[in-house]
N, C-alpha and C positions, 0 to 999 in steps of 0.2 A: 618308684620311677613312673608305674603305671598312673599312679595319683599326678603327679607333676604334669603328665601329659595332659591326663583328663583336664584337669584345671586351665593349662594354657592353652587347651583347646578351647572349653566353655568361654572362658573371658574374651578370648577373641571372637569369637558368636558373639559375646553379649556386645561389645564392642563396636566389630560391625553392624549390629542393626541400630546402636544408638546413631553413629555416624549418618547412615544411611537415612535414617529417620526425622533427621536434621535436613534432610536436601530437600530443597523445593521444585519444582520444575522450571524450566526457563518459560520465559511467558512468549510464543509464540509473536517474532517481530515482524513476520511476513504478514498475520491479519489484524496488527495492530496501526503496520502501515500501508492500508489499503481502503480503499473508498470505493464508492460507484455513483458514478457520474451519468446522467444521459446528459445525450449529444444533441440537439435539437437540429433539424432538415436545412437549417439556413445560418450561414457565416452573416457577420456582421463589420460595418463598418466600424474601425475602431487603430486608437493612435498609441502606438507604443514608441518605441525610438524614433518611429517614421510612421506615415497611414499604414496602415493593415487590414488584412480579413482576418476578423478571430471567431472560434468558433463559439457556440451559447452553449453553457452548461449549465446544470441546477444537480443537487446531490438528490435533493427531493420530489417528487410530483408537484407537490402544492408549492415549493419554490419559484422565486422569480426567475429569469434567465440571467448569465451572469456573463460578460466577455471571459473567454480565455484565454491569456495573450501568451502562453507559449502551447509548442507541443506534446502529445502521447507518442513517444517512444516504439513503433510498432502499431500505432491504428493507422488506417487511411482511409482518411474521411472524405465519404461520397453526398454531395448537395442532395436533398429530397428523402433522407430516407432519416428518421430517430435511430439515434444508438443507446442501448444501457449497456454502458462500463465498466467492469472491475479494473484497476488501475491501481499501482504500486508507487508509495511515494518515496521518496529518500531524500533525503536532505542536501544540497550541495553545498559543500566548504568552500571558501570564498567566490563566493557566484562571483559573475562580471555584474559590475553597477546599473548594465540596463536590461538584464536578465532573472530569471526567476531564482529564487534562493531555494528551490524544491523540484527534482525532478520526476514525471510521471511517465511511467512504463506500463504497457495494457498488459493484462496479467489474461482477463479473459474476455472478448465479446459476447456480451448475454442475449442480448436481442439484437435485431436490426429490423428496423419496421418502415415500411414503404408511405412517405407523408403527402 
C-alpha cells in the first residue's frame, strides 16, 4: 500500500512539473500597448470633421511633427510648454466613421519642458 502511495505520489510531481513546464508566460499587453509621444508647445491648424486645433506629436526626436486629430484620455495640454508621453492604446470596436479606430489614455507624464 505503501508502494502504491509512493508511486501516485511521484507521478503526480512528475506530472505536475511537466504541465507546469509547458506554460509560457503571458506577454505583458499593458507594454505592448503603449508608446511615448512628445507633445510639441504649439496646436496646429488642422481639419477633421470640421477646422480644429490639434495638437503636433512625433514618437521620435529626429521625427517630423505629426497633427493629432483626437485626444489623450487624462492629459491637459498647456500651449508653450513640450511634453514626453507614456500613452496607453487600445483599440476601439466600431469607432464612429469620423473618429479614431484607437483610443489613447496617458499612463504617465515624463517630462514637461518650458518652450
Amino acid at each position: 500500500m505503501k508502494n502504491v502511495a509512493l508511486f501516485l505520489k511521484g507521478t503526480f510531481t512528475i506530472l505536475s512539473f511537466l504541465i507546469l513546464s509547458q506554460c509560457k508566460p503571458m506577454p505583458n499587453s499593458t507594454s505592448q500597448n503603449e508608446k511615448t509621444f512628445i507633445v510639441g508647445p504649439e496646436t496646429a491648424d488642422c481639419t477633421g470633421v470640421a477646422p480644429m486645433k490639434c495638437l503636433q506629436v512625433k514618437e521620435k526626436g529626429s521625427d517630423s511633427w505629426q497633427n493629432f486629430y483626437t485626444n489623450i484620455e487624462g492629459f491637459t495640454y498647456e500651449p508653450g510648454y513640450e511634453y514626453v508621453l507614456k500613452v496607453k492604446t487600445e483599440k476601439i470596436e466600431n469607432p464612429p466613421m469620423d473618429g479614431s479606430s484607437i483610443k489613447y489614455t496617458l499612463v504617465k507624464q515624463v517630462s514637461k519642458t518650458k518652450k
